[in-house]
C-alpha positions, -999 to 999 in steps of 0.1 A, spaced: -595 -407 334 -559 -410 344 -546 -434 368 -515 -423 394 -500 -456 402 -475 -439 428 -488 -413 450 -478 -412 488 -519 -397 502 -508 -408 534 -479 -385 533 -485 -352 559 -480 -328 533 -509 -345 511 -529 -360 538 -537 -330 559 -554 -315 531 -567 -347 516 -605 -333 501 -583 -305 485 -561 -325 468 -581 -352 452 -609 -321 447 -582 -306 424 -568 -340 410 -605 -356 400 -612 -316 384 -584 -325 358 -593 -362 354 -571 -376 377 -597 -401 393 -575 -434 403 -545 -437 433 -522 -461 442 -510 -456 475 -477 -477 485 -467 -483 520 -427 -478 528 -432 -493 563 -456 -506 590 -461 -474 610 -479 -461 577 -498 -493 569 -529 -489 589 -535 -455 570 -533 -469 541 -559 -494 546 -579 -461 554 -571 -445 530 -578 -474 505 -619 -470 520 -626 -440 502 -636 -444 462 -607 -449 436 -580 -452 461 -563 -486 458 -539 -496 488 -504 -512 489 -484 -524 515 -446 -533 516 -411 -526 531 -391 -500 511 -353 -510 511 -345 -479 531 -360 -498 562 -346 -531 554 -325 -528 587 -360 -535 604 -372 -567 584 -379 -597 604 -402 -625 597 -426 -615 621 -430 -583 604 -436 -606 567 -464 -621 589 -476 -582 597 -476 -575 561 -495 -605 547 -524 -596 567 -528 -563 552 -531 -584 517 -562 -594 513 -573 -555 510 -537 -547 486 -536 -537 453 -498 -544 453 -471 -553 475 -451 -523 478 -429 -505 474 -399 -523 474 -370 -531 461 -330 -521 463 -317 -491 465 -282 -489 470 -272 -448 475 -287 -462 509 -247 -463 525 -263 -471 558 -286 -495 550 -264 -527 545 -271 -547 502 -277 -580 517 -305 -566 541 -322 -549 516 -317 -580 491 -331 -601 519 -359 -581 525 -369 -577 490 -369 -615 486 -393 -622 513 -417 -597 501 -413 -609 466 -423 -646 477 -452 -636 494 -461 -617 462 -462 -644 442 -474 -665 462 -502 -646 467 -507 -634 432 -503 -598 438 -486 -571 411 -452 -553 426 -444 -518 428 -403 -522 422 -383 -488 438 -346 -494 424 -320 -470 427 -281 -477 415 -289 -515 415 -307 -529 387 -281 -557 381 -289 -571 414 -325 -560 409 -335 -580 375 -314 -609 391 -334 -614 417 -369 -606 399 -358 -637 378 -346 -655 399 -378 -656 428 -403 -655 394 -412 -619 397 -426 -626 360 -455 -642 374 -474 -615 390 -455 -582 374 -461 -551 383 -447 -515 379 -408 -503 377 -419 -471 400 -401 -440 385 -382 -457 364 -347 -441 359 -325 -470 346 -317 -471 307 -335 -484 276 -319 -515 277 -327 -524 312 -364 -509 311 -366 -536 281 -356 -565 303 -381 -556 328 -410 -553 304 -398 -589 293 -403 -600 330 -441 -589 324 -430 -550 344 -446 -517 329 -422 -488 330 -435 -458 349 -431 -422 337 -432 -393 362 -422 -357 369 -385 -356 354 -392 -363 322 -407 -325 318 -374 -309 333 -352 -293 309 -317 -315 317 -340 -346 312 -321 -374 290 -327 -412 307 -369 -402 311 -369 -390 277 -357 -418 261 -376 -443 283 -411 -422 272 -400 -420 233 -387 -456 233 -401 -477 249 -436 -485 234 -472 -471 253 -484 -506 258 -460 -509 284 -459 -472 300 -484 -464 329 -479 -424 346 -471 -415 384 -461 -388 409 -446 -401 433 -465 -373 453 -452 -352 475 -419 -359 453 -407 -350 419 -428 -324 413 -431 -312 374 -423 -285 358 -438 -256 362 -448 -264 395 -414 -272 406 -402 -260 441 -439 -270 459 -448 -304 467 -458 -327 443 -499 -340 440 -522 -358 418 -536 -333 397 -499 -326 382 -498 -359 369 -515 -340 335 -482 -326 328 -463 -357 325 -486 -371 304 -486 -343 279 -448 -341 278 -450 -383 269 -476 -369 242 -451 -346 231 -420 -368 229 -442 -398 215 -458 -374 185 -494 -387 198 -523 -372 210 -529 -362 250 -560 -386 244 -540 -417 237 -518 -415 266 -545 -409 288 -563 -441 273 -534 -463 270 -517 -458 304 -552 -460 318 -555 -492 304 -523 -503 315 -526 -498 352 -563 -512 354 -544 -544 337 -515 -542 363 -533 -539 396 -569 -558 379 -587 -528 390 -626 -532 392 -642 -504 405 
């Protein structure tokens, strides 16, 4: 089986057709979902969602809403908790112009606290800030609970650092386009025992299905072009970033 540690099922485009889309993803062996919150009005789905069978909830504040963290809503988020997989996803993400660094750093923070202290894995969204980013992992002990560098699309060197804090690198749909150089390198480079495979679904759709929205059951495609680049079998990434996420998010059932 493959696991997609990033797959928005709550999104409309996905969710309105729900039995379709994890009909078609479980057909190709697609048979585990993470689902990460980006906000509270989408949290209470979630937990729905994370009811039915191989669908693993997680709940966070994505730096694009930072403007509306408060510690009341920390206290809203920690009760969803005891049903999370992760806290997520969060993070920095600074092509955000409107959405001021030292919210989003704030807001990250928090959330990475109550991580911790809960013990739960992270699902880290980072765009144009991974200084600040690996800064701050460090510096709030982000290396004991982990988690997943969603989408990865920093370089070699930096994906390296965040393995050292105890982070996988995830792989998804750009790596199978044809201008593709930073995924590439990441999926040749850095070794399996620290890759695991996502969609980001409805997003980042791979190629050839590129121009419709993204779902589970492309997530096939990624992996064989990490079996390509990698000169290994479609098996062994199947088994090995399998292995990884059931590690990551200690998934039982």
């Amino acid at each position: 089986m493959y696991i997609d540690t990033h797959c928005h099922l709550d999104d409309p485009s996905l969710h309105d057709r729900l039995p379709e889309v994890l009909r078609n993803a479980r057909g190709v062996g697609v048979s585990g979902f993470i689902i990460p919150g980006v906000g509270p009005d989408g949290w209470e789905r979630i937990a729905r969602l994370g009811k039915m069978e191989g669908v693993f909830p997680a709940f966070g504040l994505h730096p694009m809403l930072a403007g509306s963290y408060s510690p009341g809503l920390i206290s809203v988020l920690e009760r969803y908790l005891p049903a999370a997989a992760a806290v997520g996803e969060i993070g920095l993400d600074y092509s955000y112009a409107d959405v001021p660094r030292e919210a989003q750093q704030t807001a990250f923070r928090a959330q990475l606290r109550l991580a911790v202290a809960r013990g739960l894995p992270l699902l880290i969204h980072c765009r144009r800030a991974f200084h600040d980013l690996v800064q701050i992992l460090r510096e709030e002990g982000a290396e004991r609970v982990g988690g997943v560098m969603h989408a990865f699309s920093g370089s070699v060197e930096v994906a390296g650092e965040c393995v050292r804090l105890g982070f996988a690198i995830s792989v998804a749909g750009p790596v199978t386009y044809g201008n593709a150089v930073r995924p590439l390198q990441i999926a040749r480079e850095i070794p399996l025992a620290h890759l695991v495979l996502e969609t980001d679904a409805p997003d980042m759709t791979p190629e050839p299905w590129r121009g419709r929205p993204n779902e589970p059951a492309f997530l096939v495609e990624t992996a064989r072009k990490v079996a390509y680049v990698r000169g290994v079998s479609l098996a062994e990434v199947e088994r090995v970033t399998t292995a990884n996420a059931r590690r990551l998010f200690r998934l039982e059932r």
